[in-house]
LUMRO-383181 format. One record per residue (C-alpha): chain; residue in one letter; x, y, z. Coordinates in Angstrom, 1 decimal, always signed. Layout:
# residues N
<roba><c>A</c><r>a</r><u>X</u><v>Y</v><w>Z</w></roba>
...
END
This chain:
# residues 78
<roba><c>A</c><r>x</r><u>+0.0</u><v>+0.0</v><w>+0.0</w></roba>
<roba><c>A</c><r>x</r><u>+1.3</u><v>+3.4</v><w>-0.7</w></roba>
<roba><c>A</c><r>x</r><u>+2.4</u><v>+6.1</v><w>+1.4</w></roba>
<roba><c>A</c><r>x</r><u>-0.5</u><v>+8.4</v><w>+1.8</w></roba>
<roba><c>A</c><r>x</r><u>+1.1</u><v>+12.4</v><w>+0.7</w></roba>
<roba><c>A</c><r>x</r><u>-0.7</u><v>+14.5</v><w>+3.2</w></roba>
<roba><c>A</c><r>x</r><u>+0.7</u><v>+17.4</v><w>+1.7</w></roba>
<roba><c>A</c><r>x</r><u>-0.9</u><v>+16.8</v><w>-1.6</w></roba>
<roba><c>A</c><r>x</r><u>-3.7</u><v>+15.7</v><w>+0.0</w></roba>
<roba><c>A</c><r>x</r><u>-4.5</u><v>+19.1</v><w>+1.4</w></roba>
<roba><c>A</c><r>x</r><u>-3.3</u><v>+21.2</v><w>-1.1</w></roba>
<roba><c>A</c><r>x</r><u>-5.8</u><v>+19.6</v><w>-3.3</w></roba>
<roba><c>A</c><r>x</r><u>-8.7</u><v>+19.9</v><w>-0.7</w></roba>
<roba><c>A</c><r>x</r><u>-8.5</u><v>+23.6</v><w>+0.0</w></roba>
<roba><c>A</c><r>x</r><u>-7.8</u><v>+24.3</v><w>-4.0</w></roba>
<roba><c>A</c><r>x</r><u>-11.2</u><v>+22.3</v><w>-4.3</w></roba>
<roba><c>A</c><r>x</r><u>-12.4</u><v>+24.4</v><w>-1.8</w></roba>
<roba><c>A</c><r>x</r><u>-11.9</u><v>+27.7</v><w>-3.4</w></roba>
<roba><c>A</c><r>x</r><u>-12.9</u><v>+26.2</v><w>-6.8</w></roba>
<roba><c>A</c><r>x</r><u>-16.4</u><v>+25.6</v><w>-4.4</w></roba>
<roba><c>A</c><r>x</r><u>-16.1</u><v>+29.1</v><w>-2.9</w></roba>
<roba><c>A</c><r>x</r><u>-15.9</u><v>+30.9</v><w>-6.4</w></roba>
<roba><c>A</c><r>x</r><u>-18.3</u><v>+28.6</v><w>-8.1</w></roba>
<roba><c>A</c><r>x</r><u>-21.1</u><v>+30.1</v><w>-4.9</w></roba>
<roba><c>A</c><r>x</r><u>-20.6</u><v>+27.3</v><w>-2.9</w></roba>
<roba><c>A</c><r>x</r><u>-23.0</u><v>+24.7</v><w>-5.2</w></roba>
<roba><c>A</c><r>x</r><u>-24.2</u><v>+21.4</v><w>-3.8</w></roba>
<roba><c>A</c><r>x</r><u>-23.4</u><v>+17.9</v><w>-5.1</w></roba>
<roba><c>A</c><r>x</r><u>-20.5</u><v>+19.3</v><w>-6.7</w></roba>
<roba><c>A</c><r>x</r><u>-17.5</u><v>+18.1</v><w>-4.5</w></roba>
<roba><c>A</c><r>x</r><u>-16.4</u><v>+15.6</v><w>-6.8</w></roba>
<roba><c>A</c><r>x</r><u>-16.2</u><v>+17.8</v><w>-10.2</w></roba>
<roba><c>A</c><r>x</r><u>-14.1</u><v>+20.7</v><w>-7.7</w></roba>
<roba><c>A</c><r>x</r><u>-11.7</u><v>+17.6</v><w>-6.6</w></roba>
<roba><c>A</c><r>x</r><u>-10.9</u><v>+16.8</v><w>-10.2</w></roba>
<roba><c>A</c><r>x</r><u>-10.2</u><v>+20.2</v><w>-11.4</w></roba>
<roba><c>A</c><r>x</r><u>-8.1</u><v>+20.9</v><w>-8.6</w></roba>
<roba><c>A</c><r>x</r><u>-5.9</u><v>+17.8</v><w>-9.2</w></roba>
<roba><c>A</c><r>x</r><u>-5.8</u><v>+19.1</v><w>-13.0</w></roba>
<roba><c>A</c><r>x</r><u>-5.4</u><v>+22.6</v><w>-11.8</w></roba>
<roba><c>A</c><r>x</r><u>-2.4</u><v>+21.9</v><w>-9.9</w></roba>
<roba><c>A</c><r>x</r><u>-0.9</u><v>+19.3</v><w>-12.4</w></roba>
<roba><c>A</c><r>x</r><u>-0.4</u><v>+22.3</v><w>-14.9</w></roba>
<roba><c>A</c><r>x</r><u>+0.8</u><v>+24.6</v><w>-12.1</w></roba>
<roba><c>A</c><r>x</r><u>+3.2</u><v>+21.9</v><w>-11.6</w></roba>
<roba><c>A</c><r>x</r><u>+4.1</u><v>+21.5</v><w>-14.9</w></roba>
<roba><c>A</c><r>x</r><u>+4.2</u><v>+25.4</v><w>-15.5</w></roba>
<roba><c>A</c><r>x</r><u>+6.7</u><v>+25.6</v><w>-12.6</w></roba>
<roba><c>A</c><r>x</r><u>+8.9</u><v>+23.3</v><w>-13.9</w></roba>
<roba><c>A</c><r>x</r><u>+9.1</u><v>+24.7</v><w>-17.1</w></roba>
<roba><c>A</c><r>x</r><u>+9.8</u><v>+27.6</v><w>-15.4</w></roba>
<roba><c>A</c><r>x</r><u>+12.8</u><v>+25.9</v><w>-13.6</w></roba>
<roba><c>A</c><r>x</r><u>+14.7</u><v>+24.9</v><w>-16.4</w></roba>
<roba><c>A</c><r>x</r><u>+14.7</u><v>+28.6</v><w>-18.1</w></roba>
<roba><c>A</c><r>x</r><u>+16.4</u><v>+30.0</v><w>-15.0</w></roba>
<roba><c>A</c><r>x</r><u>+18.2</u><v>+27.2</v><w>-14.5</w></roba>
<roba><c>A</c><r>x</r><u>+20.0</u><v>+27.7</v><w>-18.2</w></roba>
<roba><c>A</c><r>x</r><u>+20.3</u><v>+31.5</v><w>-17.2</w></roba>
<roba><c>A</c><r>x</r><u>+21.8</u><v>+30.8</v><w>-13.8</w></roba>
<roba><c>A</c><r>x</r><u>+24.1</u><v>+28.4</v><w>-15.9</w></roba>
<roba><c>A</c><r>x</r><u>+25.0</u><v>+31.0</v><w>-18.6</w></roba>
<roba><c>A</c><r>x</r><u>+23.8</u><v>+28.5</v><w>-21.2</w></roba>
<roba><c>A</c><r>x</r><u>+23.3</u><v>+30.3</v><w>-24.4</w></roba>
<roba><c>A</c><r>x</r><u>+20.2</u><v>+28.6</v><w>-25.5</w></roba>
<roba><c>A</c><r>x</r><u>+18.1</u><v>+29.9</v><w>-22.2</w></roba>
<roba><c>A</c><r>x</r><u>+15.2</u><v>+32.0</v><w>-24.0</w></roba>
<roba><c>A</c><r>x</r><u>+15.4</u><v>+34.9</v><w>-21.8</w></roba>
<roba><c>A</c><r>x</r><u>+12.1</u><v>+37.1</v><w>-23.3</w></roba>
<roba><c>A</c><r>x</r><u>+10.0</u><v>+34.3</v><w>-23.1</w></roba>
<roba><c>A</c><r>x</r><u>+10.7</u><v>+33.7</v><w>-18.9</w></roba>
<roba><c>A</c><r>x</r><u>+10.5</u><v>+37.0</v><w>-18.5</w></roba>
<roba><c>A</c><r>x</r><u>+6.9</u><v>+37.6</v><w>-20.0</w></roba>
<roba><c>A</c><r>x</r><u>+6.0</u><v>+34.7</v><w>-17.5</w></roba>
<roba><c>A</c><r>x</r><u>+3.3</u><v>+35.0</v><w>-14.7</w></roba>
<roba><c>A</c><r>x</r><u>+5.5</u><v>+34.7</v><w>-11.3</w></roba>
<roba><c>A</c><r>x</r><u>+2.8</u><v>+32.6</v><w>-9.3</w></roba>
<roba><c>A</c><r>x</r><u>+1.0</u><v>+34.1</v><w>-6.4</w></roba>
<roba><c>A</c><r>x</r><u>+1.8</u><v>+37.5</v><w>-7.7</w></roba>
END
């Protein structure tokens, strides 16, 4: 049996929850919010570490790095 992540766990609870707040707080939705918060934070994930290997290549001094594009990224939270 797998090790149970708690930490996923809960960050996919309270993003469902949000998803449940915005939505008006609907009944016999709780399912539909679960999913899209997994899928939600599967591309935040994937954004992130997309976002990882551009600064990585800067911090490297890799001449392939495509500076414009990282900096036209959305930071997260901000």
């Amino acid at each position: 049996m797998p090790i149970p992540d708690y930490r996923a766990d809960r960050a996919i609870r309270e993003t469902a929850y949000f998803i449940w707040e915005r939505e008006g707080r609907p009944d016999g939705r709780a399912h539909d919010h679960w999913l899209q918060a997994i899928a939600n934070l599967a591309a935040d994930r994937d954004r992130n570490e997309e976002r990882m290997e551009e600064e990585e290549k800067v911090l490297a001094g890799r001449p392939d790095a495509n500076i414009p594009a990282l900096l036209t990224q959305d930071v997260p939270g901000g």
